[in-house]
TORKOL-4160 file (C-alpha; in steps of 0.2 Angstrom, whole numbers, padded with zeros to 4 digits, m for minus):
401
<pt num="1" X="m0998" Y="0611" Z="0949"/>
<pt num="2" X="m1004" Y="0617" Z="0963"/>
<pt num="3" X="m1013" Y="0607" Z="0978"/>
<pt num="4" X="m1031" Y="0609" Z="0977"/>
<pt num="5" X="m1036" Y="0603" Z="0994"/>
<pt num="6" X="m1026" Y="0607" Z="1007"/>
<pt num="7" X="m1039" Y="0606" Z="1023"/>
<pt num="8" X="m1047" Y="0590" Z="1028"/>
<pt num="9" X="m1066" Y="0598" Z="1034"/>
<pt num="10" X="m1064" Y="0605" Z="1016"/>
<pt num="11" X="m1080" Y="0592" Z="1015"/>
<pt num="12" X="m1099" Y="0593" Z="1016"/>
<pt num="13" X="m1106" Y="0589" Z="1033"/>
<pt num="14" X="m1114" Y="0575" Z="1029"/>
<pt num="15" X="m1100" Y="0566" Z="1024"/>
<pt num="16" X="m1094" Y="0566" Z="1042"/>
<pt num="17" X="m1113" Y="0564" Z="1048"/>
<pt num="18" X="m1113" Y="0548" Z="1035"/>
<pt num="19" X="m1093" Y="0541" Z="1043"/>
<pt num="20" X="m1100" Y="0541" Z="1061"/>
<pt num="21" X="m1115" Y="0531" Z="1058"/>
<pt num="22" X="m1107" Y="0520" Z="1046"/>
<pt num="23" X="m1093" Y="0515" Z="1057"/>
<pt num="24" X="m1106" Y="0515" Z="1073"/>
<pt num="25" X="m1117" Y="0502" Z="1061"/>
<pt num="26" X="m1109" Y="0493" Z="1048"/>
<pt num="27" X="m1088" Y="0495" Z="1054"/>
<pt num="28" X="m1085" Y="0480" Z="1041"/>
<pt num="29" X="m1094" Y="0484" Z="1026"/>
<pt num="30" X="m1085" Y="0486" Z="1009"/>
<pt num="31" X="m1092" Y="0498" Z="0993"/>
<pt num="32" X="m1086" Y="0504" Z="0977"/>
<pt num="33" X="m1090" Y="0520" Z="0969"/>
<pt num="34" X="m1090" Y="0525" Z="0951"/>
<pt num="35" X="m1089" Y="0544" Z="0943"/>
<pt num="36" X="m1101" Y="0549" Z="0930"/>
<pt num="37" X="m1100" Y="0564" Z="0919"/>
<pt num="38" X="m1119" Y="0568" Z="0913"/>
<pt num="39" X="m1111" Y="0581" Z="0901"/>
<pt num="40" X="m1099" Y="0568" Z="0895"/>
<pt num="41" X="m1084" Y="0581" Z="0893"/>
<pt num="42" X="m1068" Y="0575" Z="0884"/>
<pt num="43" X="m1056" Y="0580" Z="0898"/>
<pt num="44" X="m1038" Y="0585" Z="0893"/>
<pt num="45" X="m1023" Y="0576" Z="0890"/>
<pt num="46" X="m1014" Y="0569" Z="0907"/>
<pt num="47" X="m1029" Y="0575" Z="0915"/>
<pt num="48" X="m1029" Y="0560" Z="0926"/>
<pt num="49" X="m1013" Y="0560" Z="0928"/>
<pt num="50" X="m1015" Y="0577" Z="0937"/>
<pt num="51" X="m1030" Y="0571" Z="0946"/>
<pt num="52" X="m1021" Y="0555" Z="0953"/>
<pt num="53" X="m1007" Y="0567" Z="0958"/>
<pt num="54" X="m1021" Y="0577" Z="0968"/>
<pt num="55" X="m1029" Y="0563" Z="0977"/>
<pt num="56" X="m1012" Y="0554" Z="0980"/>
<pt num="57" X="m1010" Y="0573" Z="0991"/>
<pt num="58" X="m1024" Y="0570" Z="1001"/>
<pt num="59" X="m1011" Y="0560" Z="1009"/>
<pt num="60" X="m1005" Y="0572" Z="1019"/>
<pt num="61" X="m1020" Y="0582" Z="1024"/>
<pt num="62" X="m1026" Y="0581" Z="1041"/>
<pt num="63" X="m1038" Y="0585" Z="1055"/>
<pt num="64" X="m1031" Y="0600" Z="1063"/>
<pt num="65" X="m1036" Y="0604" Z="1084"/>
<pt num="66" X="m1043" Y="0618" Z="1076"/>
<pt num="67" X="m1055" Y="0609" Z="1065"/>
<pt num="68" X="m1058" Y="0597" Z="1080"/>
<pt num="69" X="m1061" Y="0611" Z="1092"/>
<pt num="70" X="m1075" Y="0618" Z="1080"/>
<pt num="71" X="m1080" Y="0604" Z="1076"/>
<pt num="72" X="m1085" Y="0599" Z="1094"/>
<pt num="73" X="m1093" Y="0616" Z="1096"/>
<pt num="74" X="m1107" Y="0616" Z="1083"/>
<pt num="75" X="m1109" Y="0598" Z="1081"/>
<pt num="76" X="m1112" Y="0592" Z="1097"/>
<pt num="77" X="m1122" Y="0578" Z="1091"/>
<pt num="78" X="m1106" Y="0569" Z="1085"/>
<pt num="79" X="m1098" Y="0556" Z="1098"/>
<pt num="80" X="m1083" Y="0562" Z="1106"/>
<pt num="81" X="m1075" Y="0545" Z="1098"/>
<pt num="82" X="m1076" Y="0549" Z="1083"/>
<pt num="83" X="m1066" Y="0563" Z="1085"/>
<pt num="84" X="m1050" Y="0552" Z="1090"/>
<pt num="85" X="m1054" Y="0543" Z="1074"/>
<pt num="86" X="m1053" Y="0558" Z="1063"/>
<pt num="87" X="m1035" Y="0560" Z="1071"/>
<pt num="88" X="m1030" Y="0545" Z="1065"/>
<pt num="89" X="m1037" Y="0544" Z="1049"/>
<pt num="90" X="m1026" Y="0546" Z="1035"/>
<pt num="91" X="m1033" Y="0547" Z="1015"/>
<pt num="92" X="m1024" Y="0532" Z="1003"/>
<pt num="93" X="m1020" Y="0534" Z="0984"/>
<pt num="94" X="m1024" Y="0515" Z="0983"/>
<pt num="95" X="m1045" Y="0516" Z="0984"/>
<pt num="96" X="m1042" Y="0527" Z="0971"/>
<pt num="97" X="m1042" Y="0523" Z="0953"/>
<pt num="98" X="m1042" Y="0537" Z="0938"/>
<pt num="99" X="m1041" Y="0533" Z="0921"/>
<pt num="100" X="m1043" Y="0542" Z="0903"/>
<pt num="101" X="m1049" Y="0531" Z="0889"/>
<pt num="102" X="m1044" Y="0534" Z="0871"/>
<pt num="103" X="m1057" Y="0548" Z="0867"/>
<pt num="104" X="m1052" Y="0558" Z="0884"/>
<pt num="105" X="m1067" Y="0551" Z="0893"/>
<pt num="106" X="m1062" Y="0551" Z="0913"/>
<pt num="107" X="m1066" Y="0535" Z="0921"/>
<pt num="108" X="m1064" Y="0535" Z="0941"/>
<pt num="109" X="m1067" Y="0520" Z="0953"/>
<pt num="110" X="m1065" Y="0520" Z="0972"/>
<pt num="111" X="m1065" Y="0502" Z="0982"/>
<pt num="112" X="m1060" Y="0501" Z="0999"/>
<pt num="113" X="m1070" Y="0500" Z="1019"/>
<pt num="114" X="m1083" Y="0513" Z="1019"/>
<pt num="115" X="m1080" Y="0519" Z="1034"/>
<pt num="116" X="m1064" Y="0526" Z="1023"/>
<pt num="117" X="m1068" Y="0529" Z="1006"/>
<pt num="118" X="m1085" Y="0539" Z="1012"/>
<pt num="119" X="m1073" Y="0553" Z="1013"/>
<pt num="120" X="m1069" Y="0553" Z="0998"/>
<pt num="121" X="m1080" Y="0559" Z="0985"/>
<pt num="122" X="m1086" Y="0577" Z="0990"/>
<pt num="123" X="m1064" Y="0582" Z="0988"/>
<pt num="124" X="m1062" Y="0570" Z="0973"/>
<pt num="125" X="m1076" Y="0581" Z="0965"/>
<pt num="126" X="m1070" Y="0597" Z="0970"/>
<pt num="127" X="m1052" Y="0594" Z="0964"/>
<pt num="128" X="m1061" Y="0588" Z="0947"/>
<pt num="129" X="m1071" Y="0603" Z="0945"/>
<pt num="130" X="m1056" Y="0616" Z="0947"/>
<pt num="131" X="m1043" Y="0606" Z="0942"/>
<pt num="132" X="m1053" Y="0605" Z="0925"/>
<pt num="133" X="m1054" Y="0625" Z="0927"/>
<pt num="134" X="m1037" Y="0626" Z="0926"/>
<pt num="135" X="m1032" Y="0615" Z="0912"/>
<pt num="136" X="m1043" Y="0622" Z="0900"/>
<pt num="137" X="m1037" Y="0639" Z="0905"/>
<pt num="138" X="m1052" Y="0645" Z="0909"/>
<pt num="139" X="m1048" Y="0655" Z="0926"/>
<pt num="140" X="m1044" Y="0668" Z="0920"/>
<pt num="141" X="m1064" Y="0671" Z="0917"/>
<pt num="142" X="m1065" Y="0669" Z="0938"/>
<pt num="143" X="m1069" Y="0689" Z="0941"/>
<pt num="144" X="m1070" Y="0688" Z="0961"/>
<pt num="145" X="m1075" Y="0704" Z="0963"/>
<pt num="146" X="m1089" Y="0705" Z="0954"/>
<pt num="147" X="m1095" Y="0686" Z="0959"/>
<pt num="148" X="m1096" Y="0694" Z="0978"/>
<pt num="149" X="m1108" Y="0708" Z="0971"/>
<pt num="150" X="m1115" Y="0694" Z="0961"/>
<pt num="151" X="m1117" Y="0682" Z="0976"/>
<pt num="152" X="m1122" Y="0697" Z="0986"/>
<pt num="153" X="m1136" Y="0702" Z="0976"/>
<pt num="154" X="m1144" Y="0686" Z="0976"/>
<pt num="155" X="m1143" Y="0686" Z="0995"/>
<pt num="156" X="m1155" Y="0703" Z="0995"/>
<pt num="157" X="m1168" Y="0693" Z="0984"/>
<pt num="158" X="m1166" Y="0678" Z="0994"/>
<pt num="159" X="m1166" Y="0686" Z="1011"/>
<pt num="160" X="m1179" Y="0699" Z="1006"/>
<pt num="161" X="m1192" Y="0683" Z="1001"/>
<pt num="162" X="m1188" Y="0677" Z="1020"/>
<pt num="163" X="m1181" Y="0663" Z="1013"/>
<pt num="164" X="m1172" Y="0651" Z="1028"/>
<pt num="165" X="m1158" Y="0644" Z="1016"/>
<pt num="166" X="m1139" Y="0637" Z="1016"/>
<pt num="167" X="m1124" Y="0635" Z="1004"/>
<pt num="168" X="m1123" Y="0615" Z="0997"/>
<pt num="169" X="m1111" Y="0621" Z="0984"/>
<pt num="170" X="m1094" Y="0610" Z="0988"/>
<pt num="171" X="m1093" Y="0596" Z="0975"/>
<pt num="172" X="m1096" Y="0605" Z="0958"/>
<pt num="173" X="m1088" Y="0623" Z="0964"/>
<pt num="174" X="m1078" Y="0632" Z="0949"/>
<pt num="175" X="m1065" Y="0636" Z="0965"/>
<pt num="176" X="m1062" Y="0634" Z="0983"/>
<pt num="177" X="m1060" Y="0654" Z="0983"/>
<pt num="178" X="m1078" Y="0655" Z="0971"/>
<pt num="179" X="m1087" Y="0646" Z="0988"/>
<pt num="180" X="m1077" Y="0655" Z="1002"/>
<pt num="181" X="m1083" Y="0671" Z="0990"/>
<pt num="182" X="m1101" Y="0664" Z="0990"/>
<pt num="183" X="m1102" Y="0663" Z="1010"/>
<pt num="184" X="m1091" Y="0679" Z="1014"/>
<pt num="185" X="m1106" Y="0688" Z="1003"/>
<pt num="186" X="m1120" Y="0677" Z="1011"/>
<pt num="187" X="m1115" Y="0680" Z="1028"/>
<pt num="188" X="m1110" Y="0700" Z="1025"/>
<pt num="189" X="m1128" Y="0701" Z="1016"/>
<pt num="190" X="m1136" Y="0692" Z="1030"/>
<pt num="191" X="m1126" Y="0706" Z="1044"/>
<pt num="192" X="m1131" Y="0719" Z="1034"/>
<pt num="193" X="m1147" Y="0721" Z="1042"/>
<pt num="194" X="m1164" Y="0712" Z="1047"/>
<pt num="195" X="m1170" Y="0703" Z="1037"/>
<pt num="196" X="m1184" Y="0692" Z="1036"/>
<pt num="197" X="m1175" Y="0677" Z="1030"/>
<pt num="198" X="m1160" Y="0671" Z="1035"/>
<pt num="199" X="m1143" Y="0663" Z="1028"/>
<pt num="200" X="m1141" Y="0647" Z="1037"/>
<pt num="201" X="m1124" Y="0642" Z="1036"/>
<pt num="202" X="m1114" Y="0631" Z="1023"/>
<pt num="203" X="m1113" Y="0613" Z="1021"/>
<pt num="204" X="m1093" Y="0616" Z="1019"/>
<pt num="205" X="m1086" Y="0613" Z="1037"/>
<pt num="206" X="m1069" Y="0622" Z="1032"/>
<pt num="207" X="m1079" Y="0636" Z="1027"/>
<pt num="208" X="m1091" Y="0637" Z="1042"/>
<pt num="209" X="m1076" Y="0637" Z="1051"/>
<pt num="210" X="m1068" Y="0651" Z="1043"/>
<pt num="211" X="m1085" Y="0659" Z="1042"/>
<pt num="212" X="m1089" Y="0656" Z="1060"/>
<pt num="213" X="m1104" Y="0648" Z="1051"/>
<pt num="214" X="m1116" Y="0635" Z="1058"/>
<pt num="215" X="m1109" Y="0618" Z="1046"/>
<pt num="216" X="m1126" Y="0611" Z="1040"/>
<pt num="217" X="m1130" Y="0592" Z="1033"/>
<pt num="218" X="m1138" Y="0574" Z="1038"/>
<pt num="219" X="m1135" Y="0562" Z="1026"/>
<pt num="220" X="m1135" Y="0557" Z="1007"/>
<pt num="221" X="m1140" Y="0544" Z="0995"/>
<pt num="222" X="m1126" Y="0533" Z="0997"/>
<pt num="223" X="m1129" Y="0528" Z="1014"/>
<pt num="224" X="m1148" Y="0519" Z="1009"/>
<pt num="225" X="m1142" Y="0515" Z="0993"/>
<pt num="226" X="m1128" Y="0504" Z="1002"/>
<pt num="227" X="m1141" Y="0496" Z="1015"/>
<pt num="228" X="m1152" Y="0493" Z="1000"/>
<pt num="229" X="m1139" Y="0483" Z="0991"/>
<pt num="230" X="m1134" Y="0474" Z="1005"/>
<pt num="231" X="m1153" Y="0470" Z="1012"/>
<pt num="232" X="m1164" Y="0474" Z="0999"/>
<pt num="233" X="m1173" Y="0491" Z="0994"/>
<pt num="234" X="m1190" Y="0486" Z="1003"/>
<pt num="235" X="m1184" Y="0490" Z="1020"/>
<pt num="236" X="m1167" Y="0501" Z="1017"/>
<pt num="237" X="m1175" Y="0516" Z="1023"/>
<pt num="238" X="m1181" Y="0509" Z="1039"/>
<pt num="239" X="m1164" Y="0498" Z="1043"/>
<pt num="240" X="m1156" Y="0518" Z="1038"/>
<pt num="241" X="m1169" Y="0526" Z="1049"/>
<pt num="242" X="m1165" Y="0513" Z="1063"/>
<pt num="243" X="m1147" Y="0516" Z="1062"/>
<pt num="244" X="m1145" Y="0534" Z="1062"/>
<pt num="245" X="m1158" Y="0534" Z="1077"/>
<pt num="246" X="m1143" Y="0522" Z="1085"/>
<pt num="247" X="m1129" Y="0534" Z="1084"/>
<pt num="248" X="m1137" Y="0551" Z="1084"/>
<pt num="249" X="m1150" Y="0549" Z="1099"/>
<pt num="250" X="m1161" Y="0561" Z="1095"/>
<pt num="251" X="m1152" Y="0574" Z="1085"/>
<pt num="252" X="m1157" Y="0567" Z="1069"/>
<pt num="253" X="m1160" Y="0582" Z="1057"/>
<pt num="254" X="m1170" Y="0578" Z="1042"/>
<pt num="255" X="m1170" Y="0562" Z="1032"/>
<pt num="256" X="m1165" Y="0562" Z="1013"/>
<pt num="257" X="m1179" Y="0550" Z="1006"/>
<pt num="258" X="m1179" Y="0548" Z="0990"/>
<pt num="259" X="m1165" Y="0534" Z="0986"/>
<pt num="260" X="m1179" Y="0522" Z="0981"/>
<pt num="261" X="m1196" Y="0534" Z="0978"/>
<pt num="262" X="m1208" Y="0540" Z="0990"/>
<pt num="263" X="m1221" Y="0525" Z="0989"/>
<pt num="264" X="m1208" Y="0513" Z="0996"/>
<pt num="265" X="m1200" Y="0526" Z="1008"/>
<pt num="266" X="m1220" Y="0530" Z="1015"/>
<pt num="267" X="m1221" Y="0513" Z="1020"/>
<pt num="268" X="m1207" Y="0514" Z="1031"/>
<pt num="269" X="m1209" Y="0531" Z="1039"/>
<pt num="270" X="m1219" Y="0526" Z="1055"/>
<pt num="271" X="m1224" Y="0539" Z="1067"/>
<pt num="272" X="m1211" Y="0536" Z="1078"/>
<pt num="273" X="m1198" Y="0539" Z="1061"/>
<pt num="274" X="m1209" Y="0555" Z="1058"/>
<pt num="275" X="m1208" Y="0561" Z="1076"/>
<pt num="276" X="m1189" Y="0559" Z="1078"/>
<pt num="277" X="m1182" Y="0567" Z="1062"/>
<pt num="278" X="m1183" Y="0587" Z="1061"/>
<pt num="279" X="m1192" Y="0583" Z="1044"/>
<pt num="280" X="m1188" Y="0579" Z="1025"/>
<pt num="281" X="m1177" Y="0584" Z="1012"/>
<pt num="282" X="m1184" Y="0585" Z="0994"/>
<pt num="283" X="m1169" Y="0582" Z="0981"/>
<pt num="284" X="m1177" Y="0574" Z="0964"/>
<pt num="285" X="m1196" Y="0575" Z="0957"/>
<pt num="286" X="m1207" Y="0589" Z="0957"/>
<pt num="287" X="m1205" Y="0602" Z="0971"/>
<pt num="288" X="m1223" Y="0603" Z="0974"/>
<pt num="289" X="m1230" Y="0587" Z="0971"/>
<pt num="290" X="m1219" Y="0581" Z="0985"/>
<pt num="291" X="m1222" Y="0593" Z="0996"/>
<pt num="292" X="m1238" Y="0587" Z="0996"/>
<pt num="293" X="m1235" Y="0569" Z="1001"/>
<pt num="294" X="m1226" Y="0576" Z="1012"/>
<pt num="295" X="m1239" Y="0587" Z="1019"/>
<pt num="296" X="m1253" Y="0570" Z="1018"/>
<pt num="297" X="m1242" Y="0559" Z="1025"/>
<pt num="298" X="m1238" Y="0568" Z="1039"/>
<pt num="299" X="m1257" Y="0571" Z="1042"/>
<pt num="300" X="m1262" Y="0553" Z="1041"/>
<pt num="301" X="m1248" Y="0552" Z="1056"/>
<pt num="302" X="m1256" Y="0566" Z="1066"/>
<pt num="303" X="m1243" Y="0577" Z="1062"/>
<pt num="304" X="m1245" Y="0595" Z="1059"/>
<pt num="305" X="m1233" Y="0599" Z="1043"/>
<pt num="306" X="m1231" Y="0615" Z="1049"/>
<pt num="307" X="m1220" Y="0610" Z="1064"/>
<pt num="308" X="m1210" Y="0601" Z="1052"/>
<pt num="309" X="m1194" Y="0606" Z="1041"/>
<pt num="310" X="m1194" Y="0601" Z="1023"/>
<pt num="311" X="m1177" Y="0604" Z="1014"/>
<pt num="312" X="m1177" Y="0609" Z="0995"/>
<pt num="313" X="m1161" Y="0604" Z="0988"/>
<pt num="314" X="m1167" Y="0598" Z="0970"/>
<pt num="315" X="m1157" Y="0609" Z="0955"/>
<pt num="316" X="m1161" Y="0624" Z="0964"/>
<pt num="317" X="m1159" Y="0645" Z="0961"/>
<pt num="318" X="m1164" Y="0659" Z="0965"/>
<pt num="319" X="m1179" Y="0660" Z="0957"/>
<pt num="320" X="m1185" Y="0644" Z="0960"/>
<pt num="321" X="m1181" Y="0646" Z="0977"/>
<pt num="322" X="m1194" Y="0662" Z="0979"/>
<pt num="323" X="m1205" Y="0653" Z="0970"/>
<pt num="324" X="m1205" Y="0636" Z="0983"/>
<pt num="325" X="m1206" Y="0649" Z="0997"/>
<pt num="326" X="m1221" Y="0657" Z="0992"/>
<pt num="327" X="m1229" Y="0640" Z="0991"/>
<pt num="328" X="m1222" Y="0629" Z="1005"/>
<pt num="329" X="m1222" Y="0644" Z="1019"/>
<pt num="330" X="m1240" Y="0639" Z="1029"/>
<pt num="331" X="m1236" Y="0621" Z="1024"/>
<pt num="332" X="m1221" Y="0617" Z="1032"/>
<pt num="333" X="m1205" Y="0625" Z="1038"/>
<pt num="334" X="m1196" Y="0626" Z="1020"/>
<pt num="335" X="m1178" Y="0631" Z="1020"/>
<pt num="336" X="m1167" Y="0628" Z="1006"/>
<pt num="337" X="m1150" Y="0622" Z="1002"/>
<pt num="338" X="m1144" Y="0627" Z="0986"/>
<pt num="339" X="m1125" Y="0622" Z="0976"/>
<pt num="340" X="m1120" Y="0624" Z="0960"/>
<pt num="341" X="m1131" Y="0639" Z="0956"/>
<pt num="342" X="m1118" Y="0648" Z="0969"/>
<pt num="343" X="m1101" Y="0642" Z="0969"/>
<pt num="344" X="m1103" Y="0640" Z="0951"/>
<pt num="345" X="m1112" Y="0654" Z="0940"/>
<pt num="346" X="m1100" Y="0663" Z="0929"/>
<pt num="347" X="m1102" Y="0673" Z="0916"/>
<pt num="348" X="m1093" Y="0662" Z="0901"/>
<pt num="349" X="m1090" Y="0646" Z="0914"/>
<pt num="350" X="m1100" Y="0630" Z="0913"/>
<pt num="351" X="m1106" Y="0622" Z="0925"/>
<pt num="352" X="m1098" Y="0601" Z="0927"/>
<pt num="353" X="m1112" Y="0591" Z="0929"/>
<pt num="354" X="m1103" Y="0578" Z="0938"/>
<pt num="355" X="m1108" Y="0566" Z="0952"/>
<pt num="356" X="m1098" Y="0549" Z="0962"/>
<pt num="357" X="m1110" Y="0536" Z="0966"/>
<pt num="358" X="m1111" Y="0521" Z="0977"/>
<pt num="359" X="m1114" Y="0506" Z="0965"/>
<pt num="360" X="m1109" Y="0492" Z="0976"/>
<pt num="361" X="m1108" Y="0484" Z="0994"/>
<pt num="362" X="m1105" Y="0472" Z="1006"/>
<pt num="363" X="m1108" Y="0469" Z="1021"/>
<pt num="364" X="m1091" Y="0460" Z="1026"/>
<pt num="365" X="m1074" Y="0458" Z="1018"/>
<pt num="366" X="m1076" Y="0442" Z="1022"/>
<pt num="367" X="m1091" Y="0439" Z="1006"/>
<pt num="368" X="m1084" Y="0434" Z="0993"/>
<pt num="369" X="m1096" Y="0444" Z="0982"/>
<pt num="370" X="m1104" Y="0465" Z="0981"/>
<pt num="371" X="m1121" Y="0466" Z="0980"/>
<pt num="372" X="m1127" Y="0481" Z="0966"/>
<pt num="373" X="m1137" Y="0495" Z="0968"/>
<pt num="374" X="m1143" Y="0509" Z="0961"/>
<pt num="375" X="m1154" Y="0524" Z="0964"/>
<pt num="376" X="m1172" Y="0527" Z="0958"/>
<pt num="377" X="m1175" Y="0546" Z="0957"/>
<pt num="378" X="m1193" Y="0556" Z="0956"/>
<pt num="379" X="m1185" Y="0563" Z="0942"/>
<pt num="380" X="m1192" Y="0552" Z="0927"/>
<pt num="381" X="m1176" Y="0545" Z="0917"/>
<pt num="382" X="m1162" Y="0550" Z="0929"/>
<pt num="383" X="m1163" Y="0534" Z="0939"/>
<pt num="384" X="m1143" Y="0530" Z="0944"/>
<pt num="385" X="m1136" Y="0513" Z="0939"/>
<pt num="386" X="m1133" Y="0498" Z="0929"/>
<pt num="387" X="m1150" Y="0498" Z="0918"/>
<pt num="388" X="m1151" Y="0479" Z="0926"/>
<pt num="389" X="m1149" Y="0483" Z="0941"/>
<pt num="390" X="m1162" Y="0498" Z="0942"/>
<pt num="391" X="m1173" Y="0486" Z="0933"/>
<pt num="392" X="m1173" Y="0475" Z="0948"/>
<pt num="393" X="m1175" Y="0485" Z="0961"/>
<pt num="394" X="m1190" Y="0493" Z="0955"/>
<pt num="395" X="m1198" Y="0475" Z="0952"/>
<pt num="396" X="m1195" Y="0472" Z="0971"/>
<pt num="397" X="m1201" Y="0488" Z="0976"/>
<pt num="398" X="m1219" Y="0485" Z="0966"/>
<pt num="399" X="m1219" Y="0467" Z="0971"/>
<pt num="400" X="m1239" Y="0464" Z="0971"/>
<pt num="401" X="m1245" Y="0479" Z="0962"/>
């Protein structure tokens, strides 16, 4: 078998985003991950066989001067020292551990330093998503040529509706060549003329690179969920807020908000929080319905919501996509970040629905114990974690309601 990934910025932005502030903040801290399938698909056999094989290469992937060099260019709000540390770094089979159970279920854990193992889940994912491709023999449904006029096509619309949007499309890809098709026909669409909208980038640093693309991403769930098991969901998103004003300076971007709800991250954003951070990105609930707290609550700051971005990442396509702009254009500054709905839209192919989430932390090797967490989505019923665990947050969250 082949090795899937073979480039170490073959990774999400936000990953590396996530790495720098978690060593800058919490340089001790321990977690654990675990994999879900929502589809629960019974994988073939020595599937994880293959899948330990995969991660056990990542052993010999790294950083080139190339990737450095680019990296330094478009990012310039990543220290210069965490650039030597990316030098060093080097991937271990050992916080890694896959397993099939009896019916052909896949179980995965990771367990290690989080400055480590947070680099880890957007490859793991991807490896998952095309090596399971490739054992089922489905590949051959992989028509290249006509996802470019595919991928192409939805540019026109996209572009055409003056939609500001990038490619989020890395974890549950069919391929890494159905993403680098995605953005070649992004970025050829985009050249092809003016256009009222514009194709931002992609979140895959490899394939910005390649692309000669801006790489885009902040931050994801796993970085509050983490701060709220070690401290507690009440005030995760302003100990989070706090700590990526520490290492970025400035150059925050826009703030994922929803690890715990709205109501309990309104309470935290503070005027100074909604000054500093570009804006907002909108992942779970109602598109709408959030957009307008959003919109209130930067008026009850004194904020104009127009000056602000507001990033719609949540199930996105096409479509939807239009639709949000038409909505959101004199209320904010919408852009729109949208995955599997590119890197994964073939005709016979479905889609994984496949996620790695943070379930545990602590703060120190030294503790003798994890703390759980979870994550609450706007999304009735989608809440991420053990059903105790979720249960307890949400009780401290509406403490005194």
């Amino acid at each position: 078998m082949r090795q899937i990934i073979t480039h170490f910025t073959d990774d999400d932005l936000y990953k590396m985003s996530m790495c720098c502030a978690v060593i800058d903040n919490f340089p001790r801290a321990q977690v654990k991950y675990e994999f879900v399938d929502r589809n629960h698909t019974v994988y073939p056999e020595g599937f994880a066989d293959e899948l330990n094989r995969q991660v056990e290469a990542l052993e010999g992937v790294v950083i080139t001067d190339e990737e450095v060099d680019f990296m330094r260019r478009k990012c310039y709000y990543i220290p210069e020292w965490f650039y030597r540390y990316l030098r060093g770094f080097r991937f271990s089979h050992h916080w890694v551990k896959a397993w099939q159970d009896d019916e052909g279920y896949l179980h995965i854990e990771f367990e290690g330093n989080w400055s480590d193992t947070i680099l880890l889940e957007v490859k793991v994912l991807a490896i998952i998503s095309e090596l399971y491709y490739i054992m089922t023999g489905q590949t051959d449904k992989l028509d290249y040529d006509v996802y470019y006029k595919k991928s192409y096509a939805k540019a026109e619309r996209l572009l055409e509706a003056g939609c500001v949007y990038s490619d989020f499309g890395t974890r549950r890809r069919a391929s890494f060549e159905a993403e680098d098709t995605v953005v070649r026909a992004m970025k050829d669409c985009q050249n092809s003329r003016q256009w009222e909208g514009r194709f931002v980038g992609t979140s895959n640093v490899y394939l910005a690179m390649k692309h000669d693309l801006l790489p885009v991403g902040t931050m994801a769930h796993e970085f509050v969920c983490a701060i709220g098991g070690m401290y507690g969901p009440q005030m995760a998103n302003n100990i989070a807020m706090n700590a990526w004003r520490n290492t970025f300076r400035g150059a925050l971007g826009t703030y994922l908000y929803d690890s715990f709800g709205w109501d309990i991250f309104s309470m935290n954003f503070s005027e100074d929080f909604a000054n500093l951070f570009k804006g907002l990105r909108v992942d779970s609930g109602d598109n709408y319905e959030q957009l307008q707290k959003i919109v209130a609550k930067y008026k009850s700051l004194g904020i104009d919501s127009r000056s602000k971005q507001v990033i719609f990442s949540n199930a996105l396509d096409t479509d939807r996509a239009i639709e949000i702009q038409q909505y959101a254009k004199d209320l904010c500054q919408p852009s729109f970040g949208i995955g599997t709905h590119f890197t994964n839209d073939f005709e016979g192919i479905k889609p994984m629905n496949i996620v790695i989430k943070l379930v545990a932390a602590k703060i120190t090797e030294s503790w003798r114990f994890y703390n759980d967490t979870c994550k609450l989505s706007e999304d009735k019923g989608k809440h991420t974690g053990k059903p105790e665990v979720i249960q307890r947050f949400m009780d401290a969250i509406h403490f005194g309601e």
